[in-house]
N, C-alpha and C positions, 0 to 999 in steps of 0.2 A: 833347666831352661836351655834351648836349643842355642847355639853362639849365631851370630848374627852372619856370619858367614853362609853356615848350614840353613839358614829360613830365607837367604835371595836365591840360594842356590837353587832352593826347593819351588820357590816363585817361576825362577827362569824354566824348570822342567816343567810347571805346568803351563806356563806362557806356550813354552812348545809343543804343547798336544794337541793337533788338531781339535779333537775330540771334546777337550776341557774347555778349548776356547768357544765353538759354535755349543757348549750346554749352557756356559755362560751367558751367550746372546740369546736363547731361547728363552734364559730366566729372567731377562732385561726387558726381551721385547713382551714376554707376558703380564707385566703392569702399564703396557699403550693403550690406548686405545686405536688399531686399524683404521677406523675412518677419522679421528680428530686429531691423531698425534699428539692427545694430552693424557698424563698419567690417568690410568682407571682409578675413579673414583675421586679423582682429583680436582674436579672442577664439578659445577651445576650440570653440565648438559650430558656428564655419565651419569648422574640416577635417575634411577626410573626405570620402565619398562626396556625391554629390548630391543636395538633399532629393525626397523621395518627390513625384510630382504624382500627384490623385488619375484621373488616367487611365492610368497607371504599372500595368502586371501586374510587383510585385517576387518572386517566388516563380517563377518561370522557372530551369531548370538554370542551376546554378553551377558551374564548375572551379576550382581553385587552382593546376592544375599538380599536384596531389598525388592528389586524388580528386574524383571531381563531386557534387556534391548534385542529386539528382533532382527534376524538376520538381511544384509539386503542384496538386493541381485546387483556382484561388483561391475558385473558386463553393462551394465544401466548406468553406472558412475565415471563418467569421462575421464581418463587417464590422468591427464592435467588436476584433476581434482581427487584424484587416488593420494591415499598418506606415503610417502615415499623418501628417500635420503636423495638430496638433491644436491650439485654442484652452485654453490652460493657464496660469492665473492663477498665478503662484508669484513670490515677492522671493528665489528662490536665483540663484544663478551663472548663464550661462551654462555649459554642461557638467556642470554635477547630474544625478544618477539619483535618478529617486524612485520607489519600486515601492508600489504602492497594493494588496496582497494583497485587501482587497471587494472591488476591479473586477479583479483579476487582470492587472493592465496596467499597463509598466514607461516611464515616462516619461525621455525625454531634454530637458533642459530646453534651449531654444533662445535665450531672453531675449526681452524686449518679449508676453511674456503666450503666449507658443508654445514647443511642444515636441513631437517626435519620441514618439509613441505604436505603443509595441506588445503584443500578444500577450503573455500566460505562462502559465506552470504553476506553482504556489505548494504549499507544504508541507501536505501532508495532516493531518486532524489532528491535535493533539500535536507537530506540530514545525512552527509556525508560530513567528516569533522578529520582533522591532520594533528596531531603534536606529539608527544611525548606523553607519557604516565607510567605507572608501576604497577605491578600485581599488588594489592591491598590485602586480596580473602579471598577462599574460594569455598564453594559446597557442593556436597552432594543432594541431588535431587531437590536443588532449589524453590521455592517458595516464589513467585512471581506475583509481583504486585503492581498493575498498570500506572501510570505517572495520569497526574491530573490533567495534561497537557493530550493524552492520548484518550483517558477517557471523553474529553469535549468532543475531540475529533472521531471519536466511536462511543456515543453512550451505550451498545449493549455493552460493552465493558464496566461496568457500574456494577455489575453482579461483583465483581473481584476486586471492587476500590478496596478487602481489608486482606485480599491476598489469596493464591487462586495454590493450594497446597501440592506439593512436589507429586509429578507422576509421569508415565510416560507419555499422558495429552498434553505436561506443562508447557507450555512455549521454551521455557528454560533450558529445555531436557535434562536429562544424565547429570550434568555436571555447571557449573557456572563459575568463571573468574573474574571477581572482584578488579574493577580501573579506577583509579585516582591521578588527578593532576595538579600539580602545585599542593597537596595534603584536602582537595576537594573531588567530592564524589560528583559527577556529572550524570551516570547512570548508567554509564555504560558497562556493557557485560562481554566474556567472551564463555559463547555457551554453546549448547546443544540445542539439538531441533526434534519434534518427530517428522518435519516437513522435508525430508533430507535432500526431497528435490528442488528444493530453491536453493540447495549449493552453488554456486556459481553464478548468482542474481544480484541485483540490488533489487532487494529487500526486505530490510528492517528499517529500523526508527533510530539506528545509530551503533547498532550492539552487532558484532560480528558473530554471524552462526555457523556452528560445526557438527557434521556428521556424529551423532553419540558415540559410537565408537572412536571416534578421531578427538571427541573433548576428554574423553575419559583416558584417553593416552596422554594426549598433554596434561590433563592435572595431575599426573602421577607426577610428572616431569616437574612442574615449577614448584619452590618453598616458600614464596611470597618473596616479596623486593627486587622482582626480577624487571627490570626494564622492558617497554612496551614502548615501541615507534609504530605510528601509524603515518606512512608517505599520505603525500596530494594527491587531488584524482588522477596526475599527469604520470605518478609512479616517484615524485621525485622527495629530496629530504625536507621534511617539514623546518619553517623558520622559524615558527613557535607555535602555540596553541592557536588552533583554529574552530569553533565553536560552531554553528550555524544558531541561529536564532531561531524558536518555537515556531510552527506555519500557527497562524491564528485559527481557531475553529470557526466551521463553519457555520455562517448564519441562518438560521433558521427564516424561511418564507414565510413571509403573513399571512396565514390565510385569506384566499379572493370571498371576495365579499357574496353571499349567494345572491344568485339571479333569479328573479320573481320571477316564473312562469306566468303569459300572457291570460287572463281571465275571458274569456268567449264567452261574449253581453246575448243573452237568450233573442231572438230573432221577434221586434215587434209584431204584436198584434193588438190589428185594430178592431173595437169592439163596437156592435150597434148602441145606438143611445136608447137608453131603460125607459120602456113603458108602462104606464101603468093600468093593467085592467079593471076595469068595473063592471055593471052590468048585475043584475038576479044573481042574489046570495052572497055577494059579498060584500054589501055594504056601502060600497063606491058606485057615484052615478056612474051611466056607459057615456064613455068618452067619442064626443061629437063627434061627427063622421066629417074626416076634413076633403075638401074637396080639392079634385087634384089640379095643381098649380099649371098656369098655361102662360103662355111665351105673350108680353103684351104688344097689343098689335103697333108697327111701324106704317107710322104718316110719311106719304112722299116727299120725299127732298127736293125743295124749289131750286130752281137753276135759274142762271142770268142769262141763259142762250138767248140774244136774241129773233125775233122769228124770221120765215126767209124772206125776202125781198123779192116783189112782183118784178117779170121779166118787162126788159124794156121793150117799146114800141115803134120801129122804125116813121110809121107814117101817124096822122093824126088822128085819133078815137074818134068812133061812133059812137053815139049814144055810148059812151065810158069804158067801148071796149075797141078792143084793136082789131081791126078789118083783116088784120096779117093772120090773125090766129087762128 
């Protein structure tokens, strides 16, 4: 055994080697991780795939062995909504999600002030919802089963009330993670699309959607139990479970009662009154010859006039007449 003297001695010579000392820190700093500052391997938010660099085209076809997800034109995909390592101030976990519905964009928290930024599509209005919950499950090329609440409000949907199986037309796409809150299933999903252009819309029925290629990197990423915040629409921290209530389906119109079309009465006509002939061979005498009807004659109308009055006679009549005239 070396005397105790001779192994500090040995210490301090390599203390002072340049050389010993920076191999030393090289073999230190190669269990960091570069962008978290936390041991590799050490925490949730190191496994998984490898973080994005921003010279990285991540939207390039995908296979699983099951089906491919097709490639998309990234120049089409707004920057803001490209998967990226982003500067994210947050005192959560490592491995927290926290979906910011005003920016449409669903953070993977990485630790040391960075987190994995990507793309969504957020609840349309009226089914926007705030609180906390946890990753429950997740699958691959999930199975989608319309909720009865959505088929009222879309009966073609009724083709798939027993479930509409996993494929690249699923609504579900790629991949789906399972949301619980309080130990209850709400229905919400965080999933893939093939609609990848409604990234950055409000959109869904409540379920956050992600470019397939961007779900299929985060499910590598979570192991389940991993905490899910979802802020208010204002961006700000939820103060507990915020649910919206079901929109009620739409009621169906009564049908208007049909309209009788007007009936147009045939235009009278007047017929002569029915004679009856007689006469040689047939039996019936010949019908008297009627004679034709004349206007009867008008008596003069007596009047009260009475008649005119003889002119008077200035001097005295002769023989009854007047000598003047």
């Amino acid at each position: 055994m070396m005397p105790t003297g001779h192994r500090l001695a040995s210490f301090s010579q390599v203390i002072k080697s340049p050389l010993l000392v920076l191999a030393a820190m090289m073999a230190l700093s190669a269990c960091v991780d570069p962008l978290t500052g936390q041991p590799a391997g050490g925490t949730p938010a190191a496994a998984g795939p490898e973080l994005p660099k921003p010279e990285d085209n991540v939207y390039v076809a995908k296979s699983d062995g099951q089906f491919t997800v097709p490639a998309l034109p990234v120049e089409e995909i707004p920057e803001a909504y490209r998967r990226q390592v982003v500067q994210y101030e947050s005192d959560q976990a490592p491995g927290t999600i926290i979906i910011d519905p005003s920016k449409r964009v669903l953070y993977y928290v990485l630790g040391k002030n960075k987190a994995i930024r990507y793309g969504i599509a957020v609840g349309a209005e009226g089914f926007g919802w705030s609180g906390e919950s946890i990753v429950a499950n997740k699958k691959h090329w999930p199975t989608w089963t319309p909720p009865k609440e959505m088929i009222a409000r879309k009966p073609e949907l009724s083709k798939w009330e027993n479930g509409q199986p996993g494929g690249p037309t699923n609504p579900l796409g790629a991949r789906a993670i399972y949301l619980t809150s309080g130990g209850r299933d709400y229905g919400y999903r965080i999933h893939g699309t093939p609609d990848w252009k409604s990234i950055g819309r409000n959109a869904s029925s409540g379920c956050f959607r992600m470019i397939n290629q961007d779900v299929m990197d985060l499910y590598e990423r979570v192991t389940g139990g991993e905490k899910v915040i979802v802020l208010t629409a204002k961006g700000e921290m939820p103060k507990g479970l915020s649910i919206p209530k079901p929109p009620a389906p739409k009621k169906k119109a009564a049908p208007a009662a049909p309209v009788a079309a007007p009936v147009a009465a045939p235009p009278l006509v007047v017929l002569a009154p029915p004679t009856i002939a007689g006469g040689p061979g047939t039996g019936l005498p010949a019908a008297p010859a009627v004679a034709p009807a004349t206007a009867p004659a008008v008596e003069p109308v007596a009047t009260d006039t009475p008649p005119a009055a003889a002119p008077v006679c200035a001097v005295p009549l002769v023989n009854g007449s007047c000598p003047q005239n």
